[in-house]
N, C-alpha and C positions, 0 to 999 in steps of 0.2 A: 557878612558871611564868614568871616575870619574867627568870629567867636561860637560858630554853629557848633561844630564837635566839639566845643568845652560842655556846652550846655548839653549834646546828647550825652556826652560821656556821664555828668551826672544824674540824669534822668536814666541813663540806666541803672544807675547803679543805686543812685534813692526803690528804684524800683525792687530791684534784686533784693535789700533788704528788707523790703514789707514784707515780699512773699515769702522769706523765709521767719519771720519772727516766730511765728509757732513751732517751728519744725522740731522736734525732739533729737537730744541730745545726749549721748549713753554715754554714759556714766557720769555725766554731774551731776545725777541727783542720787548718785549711792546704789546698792545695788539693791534688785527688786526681784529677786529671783523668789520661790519661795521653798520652803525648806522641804526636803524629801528624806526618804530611811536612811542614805548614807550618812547622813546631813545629826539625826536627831543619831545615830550610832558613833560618828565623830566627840559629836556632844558628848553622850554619856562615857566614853570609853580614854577622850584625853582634855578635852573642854573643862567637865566638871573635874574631875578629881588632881588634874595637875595645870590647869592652865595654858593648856597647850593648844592652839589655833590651826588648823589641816587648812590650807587655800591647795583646790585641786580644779575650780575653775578660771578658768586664763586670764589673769591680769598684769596686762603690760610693765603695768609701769611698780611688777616687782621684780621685773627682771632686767638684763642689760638692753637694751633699746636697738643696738647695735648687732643684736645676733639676733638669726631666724632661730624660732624654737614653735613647737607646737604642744597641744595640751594632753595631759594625762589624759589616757581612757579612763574612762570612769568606774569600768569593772575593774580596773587595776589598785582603785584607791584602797579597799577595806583588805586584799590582801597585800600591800608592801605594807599600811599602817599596824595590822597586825604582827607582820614580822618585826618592826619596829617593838612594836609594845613588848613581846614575847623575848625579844634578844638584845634590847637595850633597855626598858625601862623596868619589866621585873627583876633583872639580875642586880641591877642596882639599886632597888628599894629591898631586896631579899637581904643585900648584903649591908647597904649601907644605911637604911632606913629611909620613909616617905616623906623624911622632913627636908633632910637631904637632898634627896631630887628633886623636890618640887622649892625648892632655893634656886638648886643651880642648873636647871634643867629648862631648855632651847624652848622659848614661848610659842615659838610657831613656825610650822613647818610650809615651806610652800612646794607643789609636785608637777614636775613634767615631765610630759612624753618623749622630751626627746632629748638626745646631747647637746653638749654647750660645744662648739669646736671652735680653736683658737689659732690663731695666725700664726704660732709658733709649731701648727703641727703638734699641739696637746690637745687631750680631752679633757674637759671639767664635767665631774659625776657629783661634786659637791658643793657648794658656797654656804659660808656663814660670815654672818653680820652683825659686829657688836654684841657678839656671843648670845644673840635674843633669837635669833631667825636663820633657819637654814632653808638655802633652795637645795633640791633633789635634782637630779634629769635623768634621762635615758630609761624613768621607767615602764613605759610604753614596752620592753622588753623583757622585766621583772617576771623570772616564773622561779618557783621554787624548786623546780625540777634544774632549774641552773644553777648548780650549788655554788660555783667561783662564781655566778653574776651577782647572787645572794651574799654573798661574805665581801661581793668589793661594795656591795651598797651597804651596808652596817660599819665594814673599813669605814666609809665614810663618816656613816651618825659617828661613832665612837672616835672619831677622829675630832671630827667638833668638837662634842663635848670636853673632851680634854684641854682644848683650847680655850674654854671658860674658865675649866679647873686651877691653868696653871696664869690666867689672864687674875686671875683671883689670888691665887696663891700661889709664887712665882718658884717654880722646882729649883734645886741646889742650881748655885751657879761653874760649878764643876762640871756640870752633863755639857757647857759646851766647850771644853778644852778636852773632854776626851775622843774626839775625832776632827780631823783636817779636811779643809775641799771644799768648805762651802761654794756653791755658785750658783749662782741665776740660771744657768744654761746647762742644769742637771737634767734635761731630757737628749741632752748632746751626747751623753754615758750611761755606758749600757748598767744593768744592775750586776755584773759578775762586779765592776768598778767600782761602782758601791757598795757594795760585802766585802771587796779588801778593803776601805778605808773603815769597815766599821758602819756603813749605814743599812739600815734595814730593807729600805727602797728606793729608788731612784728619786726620789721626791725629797726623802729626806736631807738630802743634799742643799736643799735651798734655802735652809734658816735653819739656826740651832733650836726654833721653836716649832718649828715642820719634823724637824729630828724627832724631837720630846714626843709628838704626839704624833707622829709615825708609829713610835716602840710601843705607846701604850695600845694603840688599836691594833696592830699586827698581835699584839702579845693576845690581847682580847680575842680578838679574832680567829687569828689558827689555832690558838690554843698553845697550851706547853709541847705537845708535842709537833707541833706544825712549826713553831718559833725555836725548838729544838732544831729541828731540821734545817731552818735556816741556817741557825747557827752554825752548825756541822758543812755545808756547804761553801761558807768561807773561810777563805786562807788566815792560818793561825794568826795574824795579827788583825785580823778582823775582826776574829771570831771572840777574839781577846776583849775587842774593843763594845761587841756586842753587848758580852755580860756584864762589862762594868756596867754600859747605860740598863740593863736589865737591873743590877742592883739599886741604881739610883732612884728607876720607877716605882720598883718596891717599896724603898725607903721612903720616897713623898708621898707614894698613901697614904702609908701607915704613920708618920711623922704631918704630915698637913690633915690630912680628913678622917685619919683611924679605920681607914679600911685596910683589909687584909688583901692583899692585892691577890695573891694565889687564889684564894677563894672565891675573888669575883671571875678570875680567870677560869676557874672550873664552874663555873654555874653559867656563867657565858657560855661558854662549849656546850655546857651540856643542853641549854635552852635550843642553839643553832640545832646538832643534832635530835635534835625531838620534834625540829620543824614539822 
């Protein structure tokens, strides 16, 4: 009698896995969805011509395992990848040529609907990856009728990509002794405290490399006269601190990749306003 429940224990469980041997199993055998318009529009539009991969159905395990997130709506996919195309990729083959981009430019984008939220009380709207792959979030909100939701999501691409630029070809090593403060725990101070030290945003505070390509996307982004205005808004030894890093931006374009930096800056704006 003493050996009875060894023997049911395995007799149930011999059992348990017969009946399951067939059972089908998602996602080990790859995906089998089959292709729709957004799908063959993708394709034609950054697939073929640059290389670039859109993931806008929900796959786990390209994101952190550890945070709830949910998936892009699907109406949302063709207009945020269009704003992409229109305000990140043509200003840069306009300016820089299509060999260029399709060198250094983010192989694959992955999209979601929702925020990443982090235990420090920050939001993450962007991640990249070995400068190959960037995740998106929060765009389940994306309208182009939100102009600052629109300009902090490009903030982002154009944040990344700088991050290749300068992972590639490392900017003066002067940009990081011209401002003090770095820390970890830059969402502890407000941004008035980072415009007197010379930083552009509150982020920029966390790495002399968060710095660099802060400047360049704020500069992309608001444009000269929006990056103006920053300027003007911080205390003279800020503001001081500004243009030096604005100089140096300048100069590693046009010194690393031979772009004219002003002029991608104005064809960026102008793309953004012609949305």
């Amino acid at each position: 009698m003493k050996y009875l429940p060894i023997f049911l224990i395995m007799l149930i469980v011999a059992c348990s896995k017969k009946d399951h041997l067939d059972t089908d199993l998602p996602g080990l055998g790859g995906e089998t969805w089959v292709k729709g318009p957004l799908d063959f529009w993708l394709d034609t539009n950054f697939v073929y011509p640059y290389n670039i991969e859109v993931k806008y159905r929900f796959d786990r395990y390209e994101l952190s395992l550890n945070k709830d997130l949910v998936p892009i709506t699907e109406s949302q996919v063709a207009p945020v990848m269009s704003t992409i195309s229109k305000t990140w990729i043509k200003p840069y083959t306009d300016v820089a040529g299509d060999i260029f981009f399709k060198k250094y430019c983010q192989k694959q984008f992955v999209l979601v609907g929702s925020p990443q939220y982090n235990t420090n009380n920050t939001v993450t709207l962007g991640t990249a990856e070995g400068g190959r792959k960037v995740v998106l979030f929060d765009l389940n909100n994306f309208s182009l009728n939100n102009k600052p939701g629109v300009r902090q999501m490009l903030h982002t691409i154009h944040h990344e990509f700088a991050h290749i630029l300068h992972q590639t070809i490392m900017y003066p090593v002067e940009f990081k002794t011209i401002s003090t403060g770095y820390t970890g725990s830059w969402n502890d101070y407000s941004l008035a405290e980072a415009l007197a030290r010379g930083f552009v945003t509150q982020y920029a505070r966390s790495a002399p490399d968060e710095d660099f390509v802060e400047m360049v996307s704020t500069m992309l982004v608001e444009g000269k006269s929006g990056f103006d205005a920053i300027v003007a808004s911080a205390p003279s030894d800020g503001a001081a601190k500004l243009r030096q890093k604005e100089e140096v931006v300048v100069r590693y374009f046009k010194e690393s990749w031979n772009i004219d930096f002003y002029t991608l800056q104005t064809t960026t704006q102008t793309a953004i306003n012609n949305l």
